[in-house]
PALOBA-635630 format. One record per residue (C-alpha): residue number from 0; residue in three letters; x, y, z. Coordinates in Angstrom, 3 decimals, m for minus. Example, Ala and Ser with C-alpha at 12.3 -4.5 7.8 and 13.67 -1.06 7.14 Angstrom:
<sites>
 num residuo       xx       yy       zz
   0     ALA   12.300   m4.500    7.800
   1     SER   13.670   m1.060    7.140
</sites>
This chain:
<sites>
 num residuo       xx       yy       zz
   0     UNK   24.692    3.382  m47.580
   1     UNK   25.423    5.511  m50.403
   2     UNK   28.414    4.464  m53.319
   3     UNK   30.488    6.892  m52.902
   4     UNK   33.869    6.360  m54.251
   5     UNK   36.093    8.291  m51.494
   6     UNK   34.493    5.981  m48.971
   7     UNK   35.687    2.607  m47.856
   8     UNK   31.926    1.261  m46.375
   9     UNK   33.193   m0.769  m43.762
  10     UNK   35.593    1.758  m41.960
  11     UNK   33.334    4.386  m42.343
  12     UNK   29.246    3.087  m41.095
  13     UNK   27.905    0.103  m40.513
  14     UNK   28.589   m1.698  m43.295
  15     UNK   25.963   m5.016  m43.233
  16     UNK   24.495   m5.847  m46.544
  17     UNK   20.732   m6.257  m45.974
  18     UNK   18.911   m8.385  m46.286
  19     UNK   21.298  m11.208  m45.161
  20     UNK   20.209  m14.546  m45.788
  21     UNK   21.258  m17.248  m42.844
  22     UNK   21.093  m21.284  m43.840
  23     UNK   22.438  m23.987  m41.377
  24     UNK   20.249  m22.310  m38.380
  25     UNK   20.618  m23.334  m34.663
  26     UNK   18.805  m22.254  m31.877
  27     UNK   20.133  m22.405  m28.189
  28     UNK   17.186  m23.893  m27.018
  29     UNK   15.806  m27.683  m28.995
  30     UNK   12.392  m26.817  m28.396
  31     UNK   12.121  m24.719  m31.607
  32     UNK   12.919  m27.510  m33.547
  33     UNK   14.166  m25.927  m36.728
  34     UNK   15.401  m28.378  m39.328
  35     UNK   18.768  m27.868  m41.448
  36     UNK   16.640  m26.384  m44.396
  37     UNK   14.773  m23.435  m42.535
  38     UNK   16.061  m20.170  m43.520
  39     UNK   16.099  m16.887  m41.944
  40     UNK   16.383  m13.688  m43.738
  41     UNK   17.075  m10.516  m41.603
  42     UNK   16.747   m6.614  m42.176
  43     UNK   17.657   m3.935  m41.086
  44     UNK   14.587   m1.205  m41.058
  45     UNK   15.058    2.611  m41.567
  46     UNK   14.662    3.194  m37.940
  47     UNK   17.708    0.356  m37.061
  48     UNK   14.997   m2.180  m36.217
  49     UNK   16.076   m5.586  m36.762
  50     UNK   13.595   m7.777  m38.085
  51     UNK   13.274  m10.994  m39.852
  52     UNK   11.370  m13.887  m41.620
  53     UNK   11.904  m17.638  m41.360
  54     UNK   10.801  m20.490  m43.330
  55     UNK   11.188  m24.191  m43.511
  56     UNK   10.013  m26.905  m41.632
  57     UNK    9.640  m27.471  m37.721
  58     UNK    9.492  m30.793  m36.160
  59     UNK    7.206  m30.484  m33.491
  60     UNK    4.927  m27.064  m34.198
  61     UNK    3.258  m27.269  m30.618
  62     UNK    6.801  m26.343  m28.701
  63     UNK    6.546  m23.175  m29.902
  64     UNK    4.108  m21.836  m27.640
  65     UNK    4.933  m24.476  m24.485
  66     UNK    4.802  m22.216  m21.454
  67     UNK    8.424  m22.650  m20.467
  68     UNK    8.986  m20.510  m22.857
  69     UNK    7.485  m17.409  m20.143
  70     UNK    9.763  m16.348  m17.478
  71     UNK    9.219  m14.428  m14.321
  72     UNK    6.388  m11.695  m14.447
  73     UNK    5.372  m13.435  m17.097
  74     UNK    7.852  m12.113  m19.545
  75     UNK    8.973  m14.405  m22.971
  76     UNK   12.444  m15.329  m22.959
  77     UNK   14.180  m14.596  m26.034
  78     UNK   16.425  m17.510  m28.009
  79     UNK   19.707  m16.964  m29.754
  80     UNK   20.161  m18.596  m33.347
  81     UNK   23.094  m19.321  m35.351
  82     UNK   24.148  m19.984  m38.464
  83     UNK   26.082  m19.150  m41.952
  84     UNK   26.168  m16.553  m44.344
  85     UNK   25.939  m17.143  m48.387
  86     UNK   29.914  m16.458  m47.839
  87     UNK   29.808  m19.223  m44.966
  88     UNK   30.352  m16.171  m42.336
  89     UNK   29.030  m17.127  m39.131
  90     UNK   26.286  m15.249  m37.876
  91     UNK   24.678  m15.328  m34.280
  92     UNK   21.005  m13.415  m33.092
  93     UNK   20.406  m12.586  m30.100
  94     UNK   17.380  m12.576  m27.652
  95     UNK   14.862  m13.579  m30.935
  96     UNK   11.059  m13.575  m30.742
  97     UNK    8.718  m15.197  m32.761
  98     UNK    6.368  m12.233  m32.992
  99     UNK    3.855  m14.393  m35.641
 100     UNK    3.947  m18.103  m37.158
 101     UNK    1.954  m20.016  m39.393
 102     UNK    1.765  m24.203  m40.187
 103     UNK   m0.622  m26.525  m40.207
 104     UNK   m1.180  m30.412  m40.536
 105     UNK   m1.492  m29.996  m44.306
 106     UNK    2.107  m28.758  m44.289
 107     UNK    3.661  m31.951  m43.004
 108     UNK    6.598  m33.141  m44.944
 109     UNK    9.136  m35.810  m44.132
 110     UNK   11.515  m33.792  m42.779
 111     UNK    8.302  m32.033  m40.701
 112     UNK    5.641  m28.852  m40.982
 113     UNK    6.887  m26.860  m43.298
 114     UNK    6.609  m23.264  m41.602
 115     UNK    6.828  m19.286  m42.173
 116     UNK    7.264  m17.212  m39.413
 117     UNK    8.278  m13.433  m38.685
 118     UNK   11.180  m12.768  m35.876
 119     UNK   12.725  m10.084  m34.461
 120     UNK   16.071   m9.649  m32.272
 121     UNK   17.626   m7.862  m30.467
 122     UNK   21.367   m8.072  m31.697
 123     UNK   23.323   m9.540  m34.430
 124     UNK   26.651  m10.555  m34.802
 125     UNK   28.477  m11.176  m37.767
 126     UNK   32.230  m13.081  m37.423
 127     UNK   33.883  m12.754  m40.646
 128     UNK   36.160  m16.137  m41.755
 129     UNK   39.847  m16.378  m42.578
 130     UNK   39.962  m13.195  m41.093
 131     UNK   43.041  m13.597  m38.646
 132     UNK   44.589  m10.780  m36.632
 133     UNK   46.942   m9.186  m38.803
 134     UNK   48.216   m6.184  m36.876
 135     UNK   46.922   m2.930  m35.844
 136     UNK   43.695   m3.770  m33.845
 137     UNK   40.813   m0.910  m33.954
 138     UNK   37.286   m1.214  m32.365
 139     UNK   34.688    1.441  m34.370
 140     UNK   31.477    2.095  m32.043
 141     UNK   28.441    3.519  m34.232
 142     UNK   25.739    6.278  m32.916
 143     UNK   23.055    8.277  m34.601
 144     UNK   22.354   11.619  m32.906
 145     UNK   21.267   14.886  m34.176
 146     UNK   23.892   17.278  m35.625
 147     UNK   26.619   18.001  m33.317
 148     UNK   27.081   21.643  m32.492
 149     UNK   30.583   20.705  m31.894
 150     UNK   33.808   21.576  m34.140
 151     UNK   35.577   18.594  m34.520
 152     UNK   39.280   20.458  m35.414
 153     UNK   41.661   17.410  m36.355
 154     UNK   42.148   16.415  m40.003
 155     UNK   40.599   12.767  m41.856
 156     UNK   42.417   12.233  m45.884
 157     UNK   40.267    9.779  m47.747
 158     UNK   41.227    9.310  m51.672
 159     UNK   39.857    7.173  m54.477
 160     UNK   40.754    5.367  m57.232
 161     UNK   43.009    3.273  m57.976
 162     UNK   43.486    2.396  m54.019
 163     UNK   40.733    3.910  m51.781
 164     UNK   42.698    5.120  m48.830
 165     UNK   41.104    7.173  m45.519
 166     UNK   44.278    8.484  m42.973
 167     UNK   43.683   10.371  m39.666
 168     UNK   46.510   13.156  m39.858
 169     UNK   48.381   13.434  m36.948
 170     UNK   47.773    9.658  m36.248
 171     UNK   47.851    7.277  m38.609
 172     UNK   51.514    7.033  m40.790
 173     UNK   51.577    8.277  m43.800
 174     UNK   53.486    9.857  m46.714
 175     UNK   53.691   13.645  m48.070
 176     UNK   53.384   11.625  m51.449
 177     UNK   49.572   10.462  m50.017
 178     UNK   48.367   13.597  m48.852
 179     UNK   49.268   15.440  m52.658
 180     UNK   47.889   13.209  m54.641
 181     UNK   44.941   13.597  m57.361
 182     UNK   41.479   12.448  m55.923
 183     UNK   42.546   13.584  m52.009
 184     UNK   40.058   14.983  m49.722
 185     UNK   40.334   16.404  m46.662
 186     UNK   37.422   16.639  m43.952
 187     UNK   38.013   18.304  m40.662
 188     UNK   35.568   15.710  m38.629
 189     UNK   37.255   14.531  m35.470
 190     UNK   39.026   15.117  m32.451
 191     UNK   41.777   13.196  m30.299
 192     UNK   40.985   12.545  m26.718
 193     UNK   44.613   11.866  m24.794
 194     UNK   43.957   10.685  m21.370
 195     UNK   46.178    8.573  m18.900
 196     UNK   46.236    4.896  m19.849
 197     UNK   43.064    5.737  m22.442
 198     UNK   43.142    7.390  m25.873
 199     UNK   40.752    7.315  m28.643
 200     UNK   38.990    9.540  m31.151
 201     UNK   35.330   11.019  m31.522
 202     UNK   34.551   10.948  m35.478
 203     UNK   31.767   12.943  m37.252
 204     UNK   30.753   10.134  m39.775
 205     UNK   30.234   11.876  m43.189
 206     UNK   26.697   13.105  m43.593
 207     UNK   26.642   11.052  m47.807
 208     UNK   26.883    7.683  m45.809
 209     UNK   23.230    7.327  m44.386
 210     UNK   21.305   10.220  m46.039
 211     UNK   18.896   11.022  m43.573
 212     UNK   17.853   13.393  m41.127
 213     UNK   19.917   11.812  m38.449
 214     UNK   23.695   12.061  m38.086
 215     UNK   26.666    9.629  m36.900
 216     UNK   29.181    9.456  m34.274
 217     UNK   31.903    7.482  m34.091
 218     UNK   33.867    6.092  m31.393
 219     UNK   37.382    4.646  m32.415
 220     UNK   39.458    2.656  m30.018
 221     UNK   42.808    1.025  m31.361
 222     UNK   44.978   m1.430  m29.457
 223     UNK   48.257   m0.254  m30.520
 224     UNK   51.259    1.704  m29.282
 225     UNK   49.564    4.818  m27.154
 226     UNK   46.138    3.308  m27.367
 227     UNK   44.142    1.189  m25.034
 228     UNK   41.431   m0.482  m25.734
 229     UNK   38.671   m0.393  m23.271
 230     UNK   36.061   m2.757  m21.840
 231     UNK   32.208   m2.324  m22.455
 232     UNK   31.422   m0.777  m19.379
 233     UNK   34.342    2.243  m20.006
 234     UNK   32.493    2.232  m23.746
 235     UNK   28.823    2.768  m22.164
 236     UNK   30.291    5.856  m19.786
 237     UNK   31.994    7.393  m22.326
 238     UNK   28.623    7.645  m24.730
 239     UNK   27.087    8.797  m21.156
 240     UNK   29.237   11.329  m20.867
 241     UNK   29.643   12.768  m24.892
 242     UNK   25.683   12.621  m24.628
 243     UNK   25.563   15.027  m22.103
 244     UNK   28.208   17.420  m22.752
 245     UNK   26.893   17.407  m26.852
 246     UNK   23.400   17.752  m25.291
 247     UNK   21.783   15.087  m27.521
 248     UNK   21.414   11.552  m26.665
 249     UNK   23.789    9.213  m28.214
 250     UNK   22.178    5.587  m29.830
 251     UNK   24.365    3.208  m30.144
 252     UNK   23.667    1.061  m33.210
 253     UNK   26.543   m1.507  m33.129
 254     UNK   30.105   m1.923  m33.840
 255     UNK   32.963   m3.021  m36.037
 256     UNK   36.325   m4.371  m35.264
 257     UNK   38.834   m3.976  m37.608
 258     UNK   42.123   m5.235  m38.429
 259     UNK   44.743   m3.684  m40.859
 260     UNK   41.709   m2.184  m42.492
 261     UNK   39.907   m5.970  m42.838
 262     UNK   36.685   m6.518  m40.805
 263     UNK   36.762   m8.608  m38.704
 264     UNK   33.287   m8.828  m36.415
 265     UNK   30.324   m6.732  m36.741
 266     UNK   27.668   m6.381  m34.516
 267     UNK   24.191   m4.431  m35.092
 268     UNK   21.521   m3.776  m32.041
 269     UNK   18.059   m2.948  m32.617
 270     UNK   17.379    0.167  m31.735
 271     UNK   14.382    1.461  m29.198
 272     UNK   12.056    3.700  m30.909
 273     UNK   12.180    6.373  m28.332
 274     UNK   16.436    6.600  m28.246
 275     UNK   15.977    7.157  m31.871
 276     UNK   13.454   10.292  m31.344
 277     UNK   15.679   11.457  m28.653
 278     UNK   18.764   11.539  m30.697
 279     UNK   16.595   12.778  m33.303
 280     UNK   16.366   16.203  m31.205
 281     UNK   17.932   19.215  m31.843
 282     UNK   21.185   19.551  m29.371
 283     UNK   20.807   21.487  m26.776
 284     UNK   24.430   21.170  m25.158
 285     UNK   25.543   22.575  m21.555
 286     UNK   27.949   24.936  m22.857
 287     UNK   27.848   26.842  m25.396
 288     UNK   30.452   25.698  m28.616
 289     UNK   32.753   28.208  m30.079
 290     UNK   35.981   29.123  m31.351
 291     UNK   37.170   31.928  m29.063
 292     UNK   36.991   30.572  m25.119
 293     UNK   38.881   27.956  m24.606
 294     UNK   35.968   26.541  m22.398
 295     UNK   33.563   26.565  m25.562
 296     UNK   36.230   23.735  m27.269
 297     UNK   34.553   20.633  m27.734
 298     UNK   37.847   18.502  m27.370
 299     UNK   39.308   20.780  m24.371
 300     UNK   36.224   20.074  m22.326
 301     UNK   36.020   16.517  m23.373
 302     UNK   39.701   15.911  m21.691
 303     UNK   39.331   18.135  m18.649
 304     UNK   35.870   16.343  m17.836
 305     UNK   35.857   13.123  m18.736
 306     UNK   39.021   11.800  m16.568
 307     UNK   36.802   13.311  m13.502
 308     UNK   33.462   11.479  m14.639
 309     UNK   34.798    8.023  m15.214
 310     UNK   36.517    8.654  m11.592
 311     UNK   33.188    9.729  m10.194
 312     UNK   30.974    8.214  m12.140
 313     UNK   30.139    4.785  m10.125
 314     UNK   30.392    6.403   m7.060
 315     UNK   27.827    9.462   m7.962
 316     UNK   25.489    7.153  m10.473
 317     UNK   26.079    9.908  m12.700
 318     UNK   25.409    7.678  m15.354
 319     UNK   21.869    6.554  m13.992
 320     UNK   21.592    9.987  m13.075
 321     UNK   22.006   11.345  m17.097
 322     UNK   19.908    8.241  m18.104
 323     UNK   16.721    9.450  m16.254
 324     UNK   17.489   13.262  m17.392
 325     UNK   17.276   11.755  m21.036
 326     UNK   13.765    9.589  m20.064
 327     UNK   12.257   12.804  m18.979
 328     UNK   12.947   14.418  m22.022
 329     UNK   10.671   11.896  m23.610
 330     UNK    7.888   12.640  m21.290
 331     UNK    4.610   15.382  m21.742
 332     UNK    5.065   18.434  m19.568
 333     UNK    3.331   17.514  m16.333
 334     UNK    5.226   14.677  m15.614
 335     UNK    8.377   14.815  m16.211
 336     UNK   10.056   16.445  m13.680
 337     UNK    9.510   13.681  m11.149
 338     UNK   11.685   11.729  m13.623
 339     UNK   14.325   14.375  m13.640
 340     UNK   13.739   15.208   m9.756
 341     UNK   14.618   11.344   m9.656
 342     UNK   18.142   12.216  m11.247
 343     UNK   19.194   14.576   m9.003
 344     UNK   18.109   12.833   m5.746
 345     UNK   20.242    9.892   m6.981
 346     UNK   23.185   11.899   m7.568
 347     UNK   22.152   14.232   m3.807
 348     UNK   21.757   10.553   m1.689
 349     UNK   25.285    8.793   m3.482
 350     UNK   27.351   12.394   m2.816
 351     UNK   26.180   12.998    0.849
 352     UNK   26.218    9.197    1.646
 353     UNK   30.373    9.446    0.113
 354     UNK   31.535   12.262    2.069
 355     UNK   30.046   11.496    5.380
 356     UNK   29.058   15.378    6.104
 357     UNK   25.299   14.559    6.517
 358     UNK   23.524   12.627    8.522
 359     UNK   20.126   11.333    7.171
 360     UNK   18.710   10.970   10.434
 361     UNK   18.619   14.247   13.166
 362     UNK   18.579   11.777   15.856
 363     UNK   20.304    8.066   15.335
 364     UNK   17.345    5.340   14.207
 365     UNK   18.129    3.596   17.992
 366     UNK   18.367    6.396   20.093
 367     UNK   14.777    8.254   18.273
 368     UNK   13.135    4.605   18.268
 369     UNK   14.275    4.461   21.977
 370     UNK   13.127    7.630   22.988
 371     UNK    9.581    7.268   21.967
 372     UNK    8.958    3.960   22.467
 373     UNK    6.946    4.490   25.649
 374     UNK    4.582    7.294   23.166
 375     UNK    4.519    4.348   20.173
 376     UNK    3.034    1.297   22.965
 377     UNK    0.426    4.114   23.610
 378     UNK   m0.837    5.123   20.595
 379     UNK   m0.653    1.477   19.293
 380     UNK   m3.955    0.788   21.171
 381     UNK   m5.191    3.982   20.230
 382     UNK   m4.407    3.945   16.670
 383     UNK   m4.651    0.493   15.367
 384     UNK   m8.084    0.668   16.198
 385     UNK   m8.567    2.393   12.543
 386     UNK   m8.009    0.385    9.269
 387     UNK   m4.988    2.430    8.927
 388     UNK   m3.428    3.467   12.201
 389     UNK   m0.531    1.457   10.956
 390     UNK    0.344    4.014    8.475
 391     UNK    0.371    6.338   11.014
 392     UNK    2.395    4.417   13.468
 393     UNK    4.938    3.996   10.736
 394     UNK    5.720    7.813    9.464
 395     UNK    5.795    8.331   13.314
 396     UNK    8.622    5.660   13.562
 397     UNK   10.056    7.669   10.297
 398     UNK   10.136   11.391   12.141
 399     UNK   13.444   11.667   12.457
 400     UNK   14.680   11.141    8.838
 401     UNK   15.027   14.183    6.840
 402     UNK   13.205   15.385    4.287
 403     UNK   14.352   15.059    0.595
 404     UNK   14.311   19.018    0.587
 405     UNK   16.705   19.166    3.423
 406     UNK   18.958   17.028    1.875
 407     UNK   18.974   18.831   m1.259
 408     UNK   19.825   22.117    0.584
 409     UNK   22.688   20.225    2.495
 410     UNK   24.051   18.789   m0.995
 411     UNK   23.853   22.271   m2.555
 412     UNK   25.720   23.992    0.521
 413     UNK   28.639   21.395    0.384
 414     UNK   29.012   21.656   m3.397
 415     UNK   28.725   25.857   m3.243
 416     UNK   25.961   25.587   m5.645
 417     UNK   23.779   28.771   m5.279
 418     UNK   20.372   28.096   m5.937
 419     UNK   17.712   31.157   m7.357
 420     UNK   14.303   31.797   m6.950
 421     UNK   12.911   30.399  m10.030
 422     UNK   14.963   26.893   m9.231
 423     UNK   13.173   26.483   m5.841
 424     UNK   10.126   26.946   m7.855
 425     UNK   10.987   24.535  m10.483
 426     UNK   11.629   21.759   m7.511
 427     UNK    8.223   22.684   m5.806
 428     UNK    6.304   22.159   m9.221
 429     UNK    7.890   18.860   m8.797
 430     UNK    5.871   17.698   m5.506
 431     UNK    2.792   19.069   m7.532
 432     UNK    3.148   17.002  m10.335
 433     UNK    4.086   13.897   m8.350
 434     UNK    1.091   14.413   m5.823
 435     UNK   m1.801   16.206   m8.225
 436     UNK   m2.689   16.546  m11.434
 437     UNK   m1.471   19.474  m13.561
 438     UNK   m4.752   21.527  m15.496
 439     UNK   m3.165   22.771  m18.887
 440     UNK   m6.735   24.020  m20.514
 441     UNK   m5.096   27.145  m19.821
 442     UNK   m1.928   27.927  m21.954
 443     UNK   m0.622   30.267  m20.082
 444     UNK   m0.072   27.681  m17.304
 445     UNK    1.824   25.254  m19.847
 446     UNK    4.088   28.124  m20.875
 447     UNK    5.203   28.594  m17.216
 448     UNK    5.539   24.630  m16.690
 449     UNK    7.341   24.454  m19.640
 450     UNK    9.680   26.967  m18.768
 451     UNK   10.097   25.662  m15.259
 452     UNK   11.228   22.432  m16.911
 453     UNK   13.729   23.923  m18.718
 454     UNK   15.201   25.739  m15.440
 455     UNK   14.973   22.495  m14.101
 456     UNK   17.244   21.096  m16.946
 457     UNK   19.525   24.347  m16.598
 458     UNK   20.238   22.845  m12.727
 459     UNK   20.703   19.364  m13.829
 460     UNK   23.213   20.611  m16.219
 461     UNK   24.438   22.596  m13.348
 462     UNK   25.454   20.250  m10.968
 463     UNK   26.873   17.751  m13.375
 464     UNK   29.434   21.029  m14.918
 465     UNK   30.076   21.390  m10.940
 466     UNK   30.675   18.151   m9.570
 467     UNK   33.504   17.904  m12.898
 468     UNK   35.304   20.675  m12.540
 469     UNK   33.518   23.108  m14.620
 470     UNK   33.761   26.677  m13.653
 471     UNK   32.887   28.532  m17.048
 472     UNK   29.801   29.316  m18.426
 473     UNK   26.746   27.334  m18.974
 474     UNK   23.551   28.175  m21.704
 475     UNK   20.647   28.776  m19.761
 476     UNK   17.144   27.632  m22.034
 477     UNK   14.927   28.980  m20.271
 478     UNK   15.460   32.240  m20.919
 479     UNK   14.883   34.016  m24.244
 480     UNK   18.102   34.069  m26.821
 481     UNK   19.500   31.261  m24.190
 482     UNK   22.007   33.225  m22.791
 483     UNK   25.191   32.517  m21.134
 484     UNK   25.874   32.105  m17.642
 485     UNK   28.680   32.372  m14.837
 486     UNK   28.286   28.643  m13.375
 487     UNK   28.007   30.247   m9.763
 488     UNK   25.077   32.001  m11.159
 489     UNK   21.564   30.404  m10.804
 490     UNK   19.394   29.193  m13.988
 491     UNK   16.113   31.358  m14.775
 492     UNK   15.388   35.276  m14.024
 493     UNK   17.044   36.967  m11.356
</sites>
């Protein structure tokens, strides 16, 4: 983090001061054996990684690689450590791996083997002392993502010396007196979102703090008068949701709760390599931001969507639904749209299965089963005669379930979503991909994929802007200059 003097670190980034050395360490589980002088000292890497080294001595050097230390499908369990600060803070990791470890019998030492190691973890937690509640309550959820193509319209004051001070106008109290005073600036970087029984603001972070290529979000949640603060699972589909409607994916790097502008817990998670290149992406949002519709305003669509997802959400899986959109973004052309099929089946099965308008089966499992059950005794001595007549007995047994594609069409008819030429298309290069392989020698061939995909993408974005509300204009990719769309009108040439 940079020094910059209009910026008070902590209510601005993640504030940790690497590398943090932890004494008085404590694992969850005896069989490490650490003794009170082993130390642990943790970074932070450039790409939110959280790694660490240990020394000091181990009692009993064998436990370390005792097999109860593999879980199901052979999978290590992590351990959690704890311990102090050099300010006597107390700090907790989570889910830590010994990734490499060194000691011998020539190390031994009263106390035990004295011992180096290298760690990594997947979360750590920092609880601050003498820190007690002093009033206003505020929660401050970090993200790195590319830069927004958003305007974030409401006002943020931050001033200097002698008392560093940083005021959301409209929000926080304040004086004229503040606001005039030498050493003021004034950022336009967020925007209020006023919902029933949940308010909060999204926050640009400023672009000095972290310096570079990747940008921050914040998330700020206060539990005060017109605020409520929400639980992790309301956190989680809110980044969902701002992920998709910025068109970048959000990372979430950790958080900070603060009170009366005194820290009071942070926590850091190490970050997956792939998030980070995802949110390292240029944006490529739904909608197209601007300052003349009223549909292109980042905060207007924010409250007129995201009271309908959080309704929906858990009863669509939109959430699982967005999460697979972002995995096949990750993926080579060729197979990726299975992934992405994937997120629109799950959001086709949870929609027809909720409103009861479609019946999976055209005859009822008992009556079909009933019907042919004369046909199946037959063929049973026919068919189980070859190593695999049981395969055939069983789609036979499965003939009167519809297909995925007439699902789909039933899903698109009860929504009113038209669907074009090049969209059928873009679904049928999905059963190719799933069931052959894809031959790109030829470019021409992995132009028209790749433009496919992006159709495909165009409907995912589609159907989400539907099923919210959404009955503006989308930005369709795949065609050149991206241009912009009725919603009732279908992605890809006409």
């Amino acid at each position: 983090m940079t020094n910059d003097n209009y910026f008070i670190p902590h209510l601005e980034w993640e504030s940790v001061s690497f590398p943090l050395t932890i004494t008085k360490i404590a694992c969850n589980e005896s069989l490490f054996g650490f003794a009170d002088n082993s130390i642990v000292i943790i970074e932070r890497t450039d790409n939110f990684k959280l790694t660490g080294e240990i020394t000091g001595t181990v009692l009993y050097p064998s436990n370390l690689s005792k097999e109860n230390f593999i879980g199901k499908g052979n999978i290590i369990e992590g351990k959690n450590l704890t311990g102090e600060d050099s300010d006597g803070n107390t700090i907790e990791l989570t889910n830590c791996h010994l990734i490499s470890y060194h000691t011998n019998s020539w190390n031994q030492t009263e106390n035990g083997y004295l011992f180096e190691g290298n760690l990594i973890a997947d979360k750590l937690t920092i609880t601050y002392k003498e820190q007690e509640k002093l009033g206003s309550y505020k929660r401050l959820d970090w993200f790195v993502c590319s830069k927004p193509k958003a305007h974030f319209w409401e006002t943020t004051i931050r001033r200097s010396a002698p008392e560093k001070i940083k005021i959301r106008k409209g929000i926080d109290t304040h004086t004229e007196d503040e606001e005039m005073k030498a050493g003021v600036s004034w950022t336009k970087d967020y925007i209020k979102v006023d919902l029933a029984g949940l308010n909060f603001i999204i926050a640009k972070v400023p672009e000095k703090i972290y310096g570079n290529s990747l940008h921050g979000l914040c998330f700020e949640f206060r539990d005060t008068d017109g605020f409520k603060m929400p639980d992790e699972a309301t956190i989680k589909q809110i980044k969902s949701f701002i992920s998709f409607v910025l068109g970048n994916k959000l990372t979430h790097i950790g958080y900070s709760l603060i009170s009366d502008s005194y820290i009071q817990k942070a926590v850091c998670y190490s970050v997956n390599s792939e998030s980070l290149r995802l949110s390292s992406k240029p944006p490529m949002p739904p909608v197209a931001f601007n300052t003349k519709y009223e549909w292109g305003n980042f905060p207007w669509l924010v409250n007129k969507m995201l009271p309908e997802y959080l309704n929906i959400n858990n009863q669509l899986k939109l959430g699982q639904a967005i999460s697979r959109y972002w995995i096949s973004k990750g993926l080579a052309i060729g197979v990726n749209l299975p992934i992405l099929s994937n997120a629109i089946e799950i959001i086709v099965a949870e929609y027809l299965k909720l409103h009861g308008e479609f019946k999976t089966e055209i005859i009822p499992d008992e009556e079909y089963l009933k019907l042919i059950e004369d046909e199946i005794e037959k063929l049973q001595s026919k068919l189980l005669t070859y190593p695999e007549g049981q395969i055939i007995l069983n789609n036979i047994k499965k003939g009167n379930k519809k297909s995925i594609n007439v699902k789909m069409n039933a899903f698109f008819k009860l929504t009113g979503i038209d669907i074009g030429k090049e969209e059928k298309t873009a679904t049928q290069l999905r059963n190719k991909m799933t069931h052959s392989t894809r031959d790109y020698s030829q470019d021409e061939k992995a132009y028209d994929d790749l433009v496919l995909t992006r159709v495909y993408e165009v409907l995912f974005n589609r159907i989400i802007l539907k099923l919210l509300g959404y009955d503006a204009y989308y930005t369709d990719y795949s065609l050149q200059n991206s241009p912009l769309k009725q919603i009732s009108t279908s992605a890809g040439s006409q």
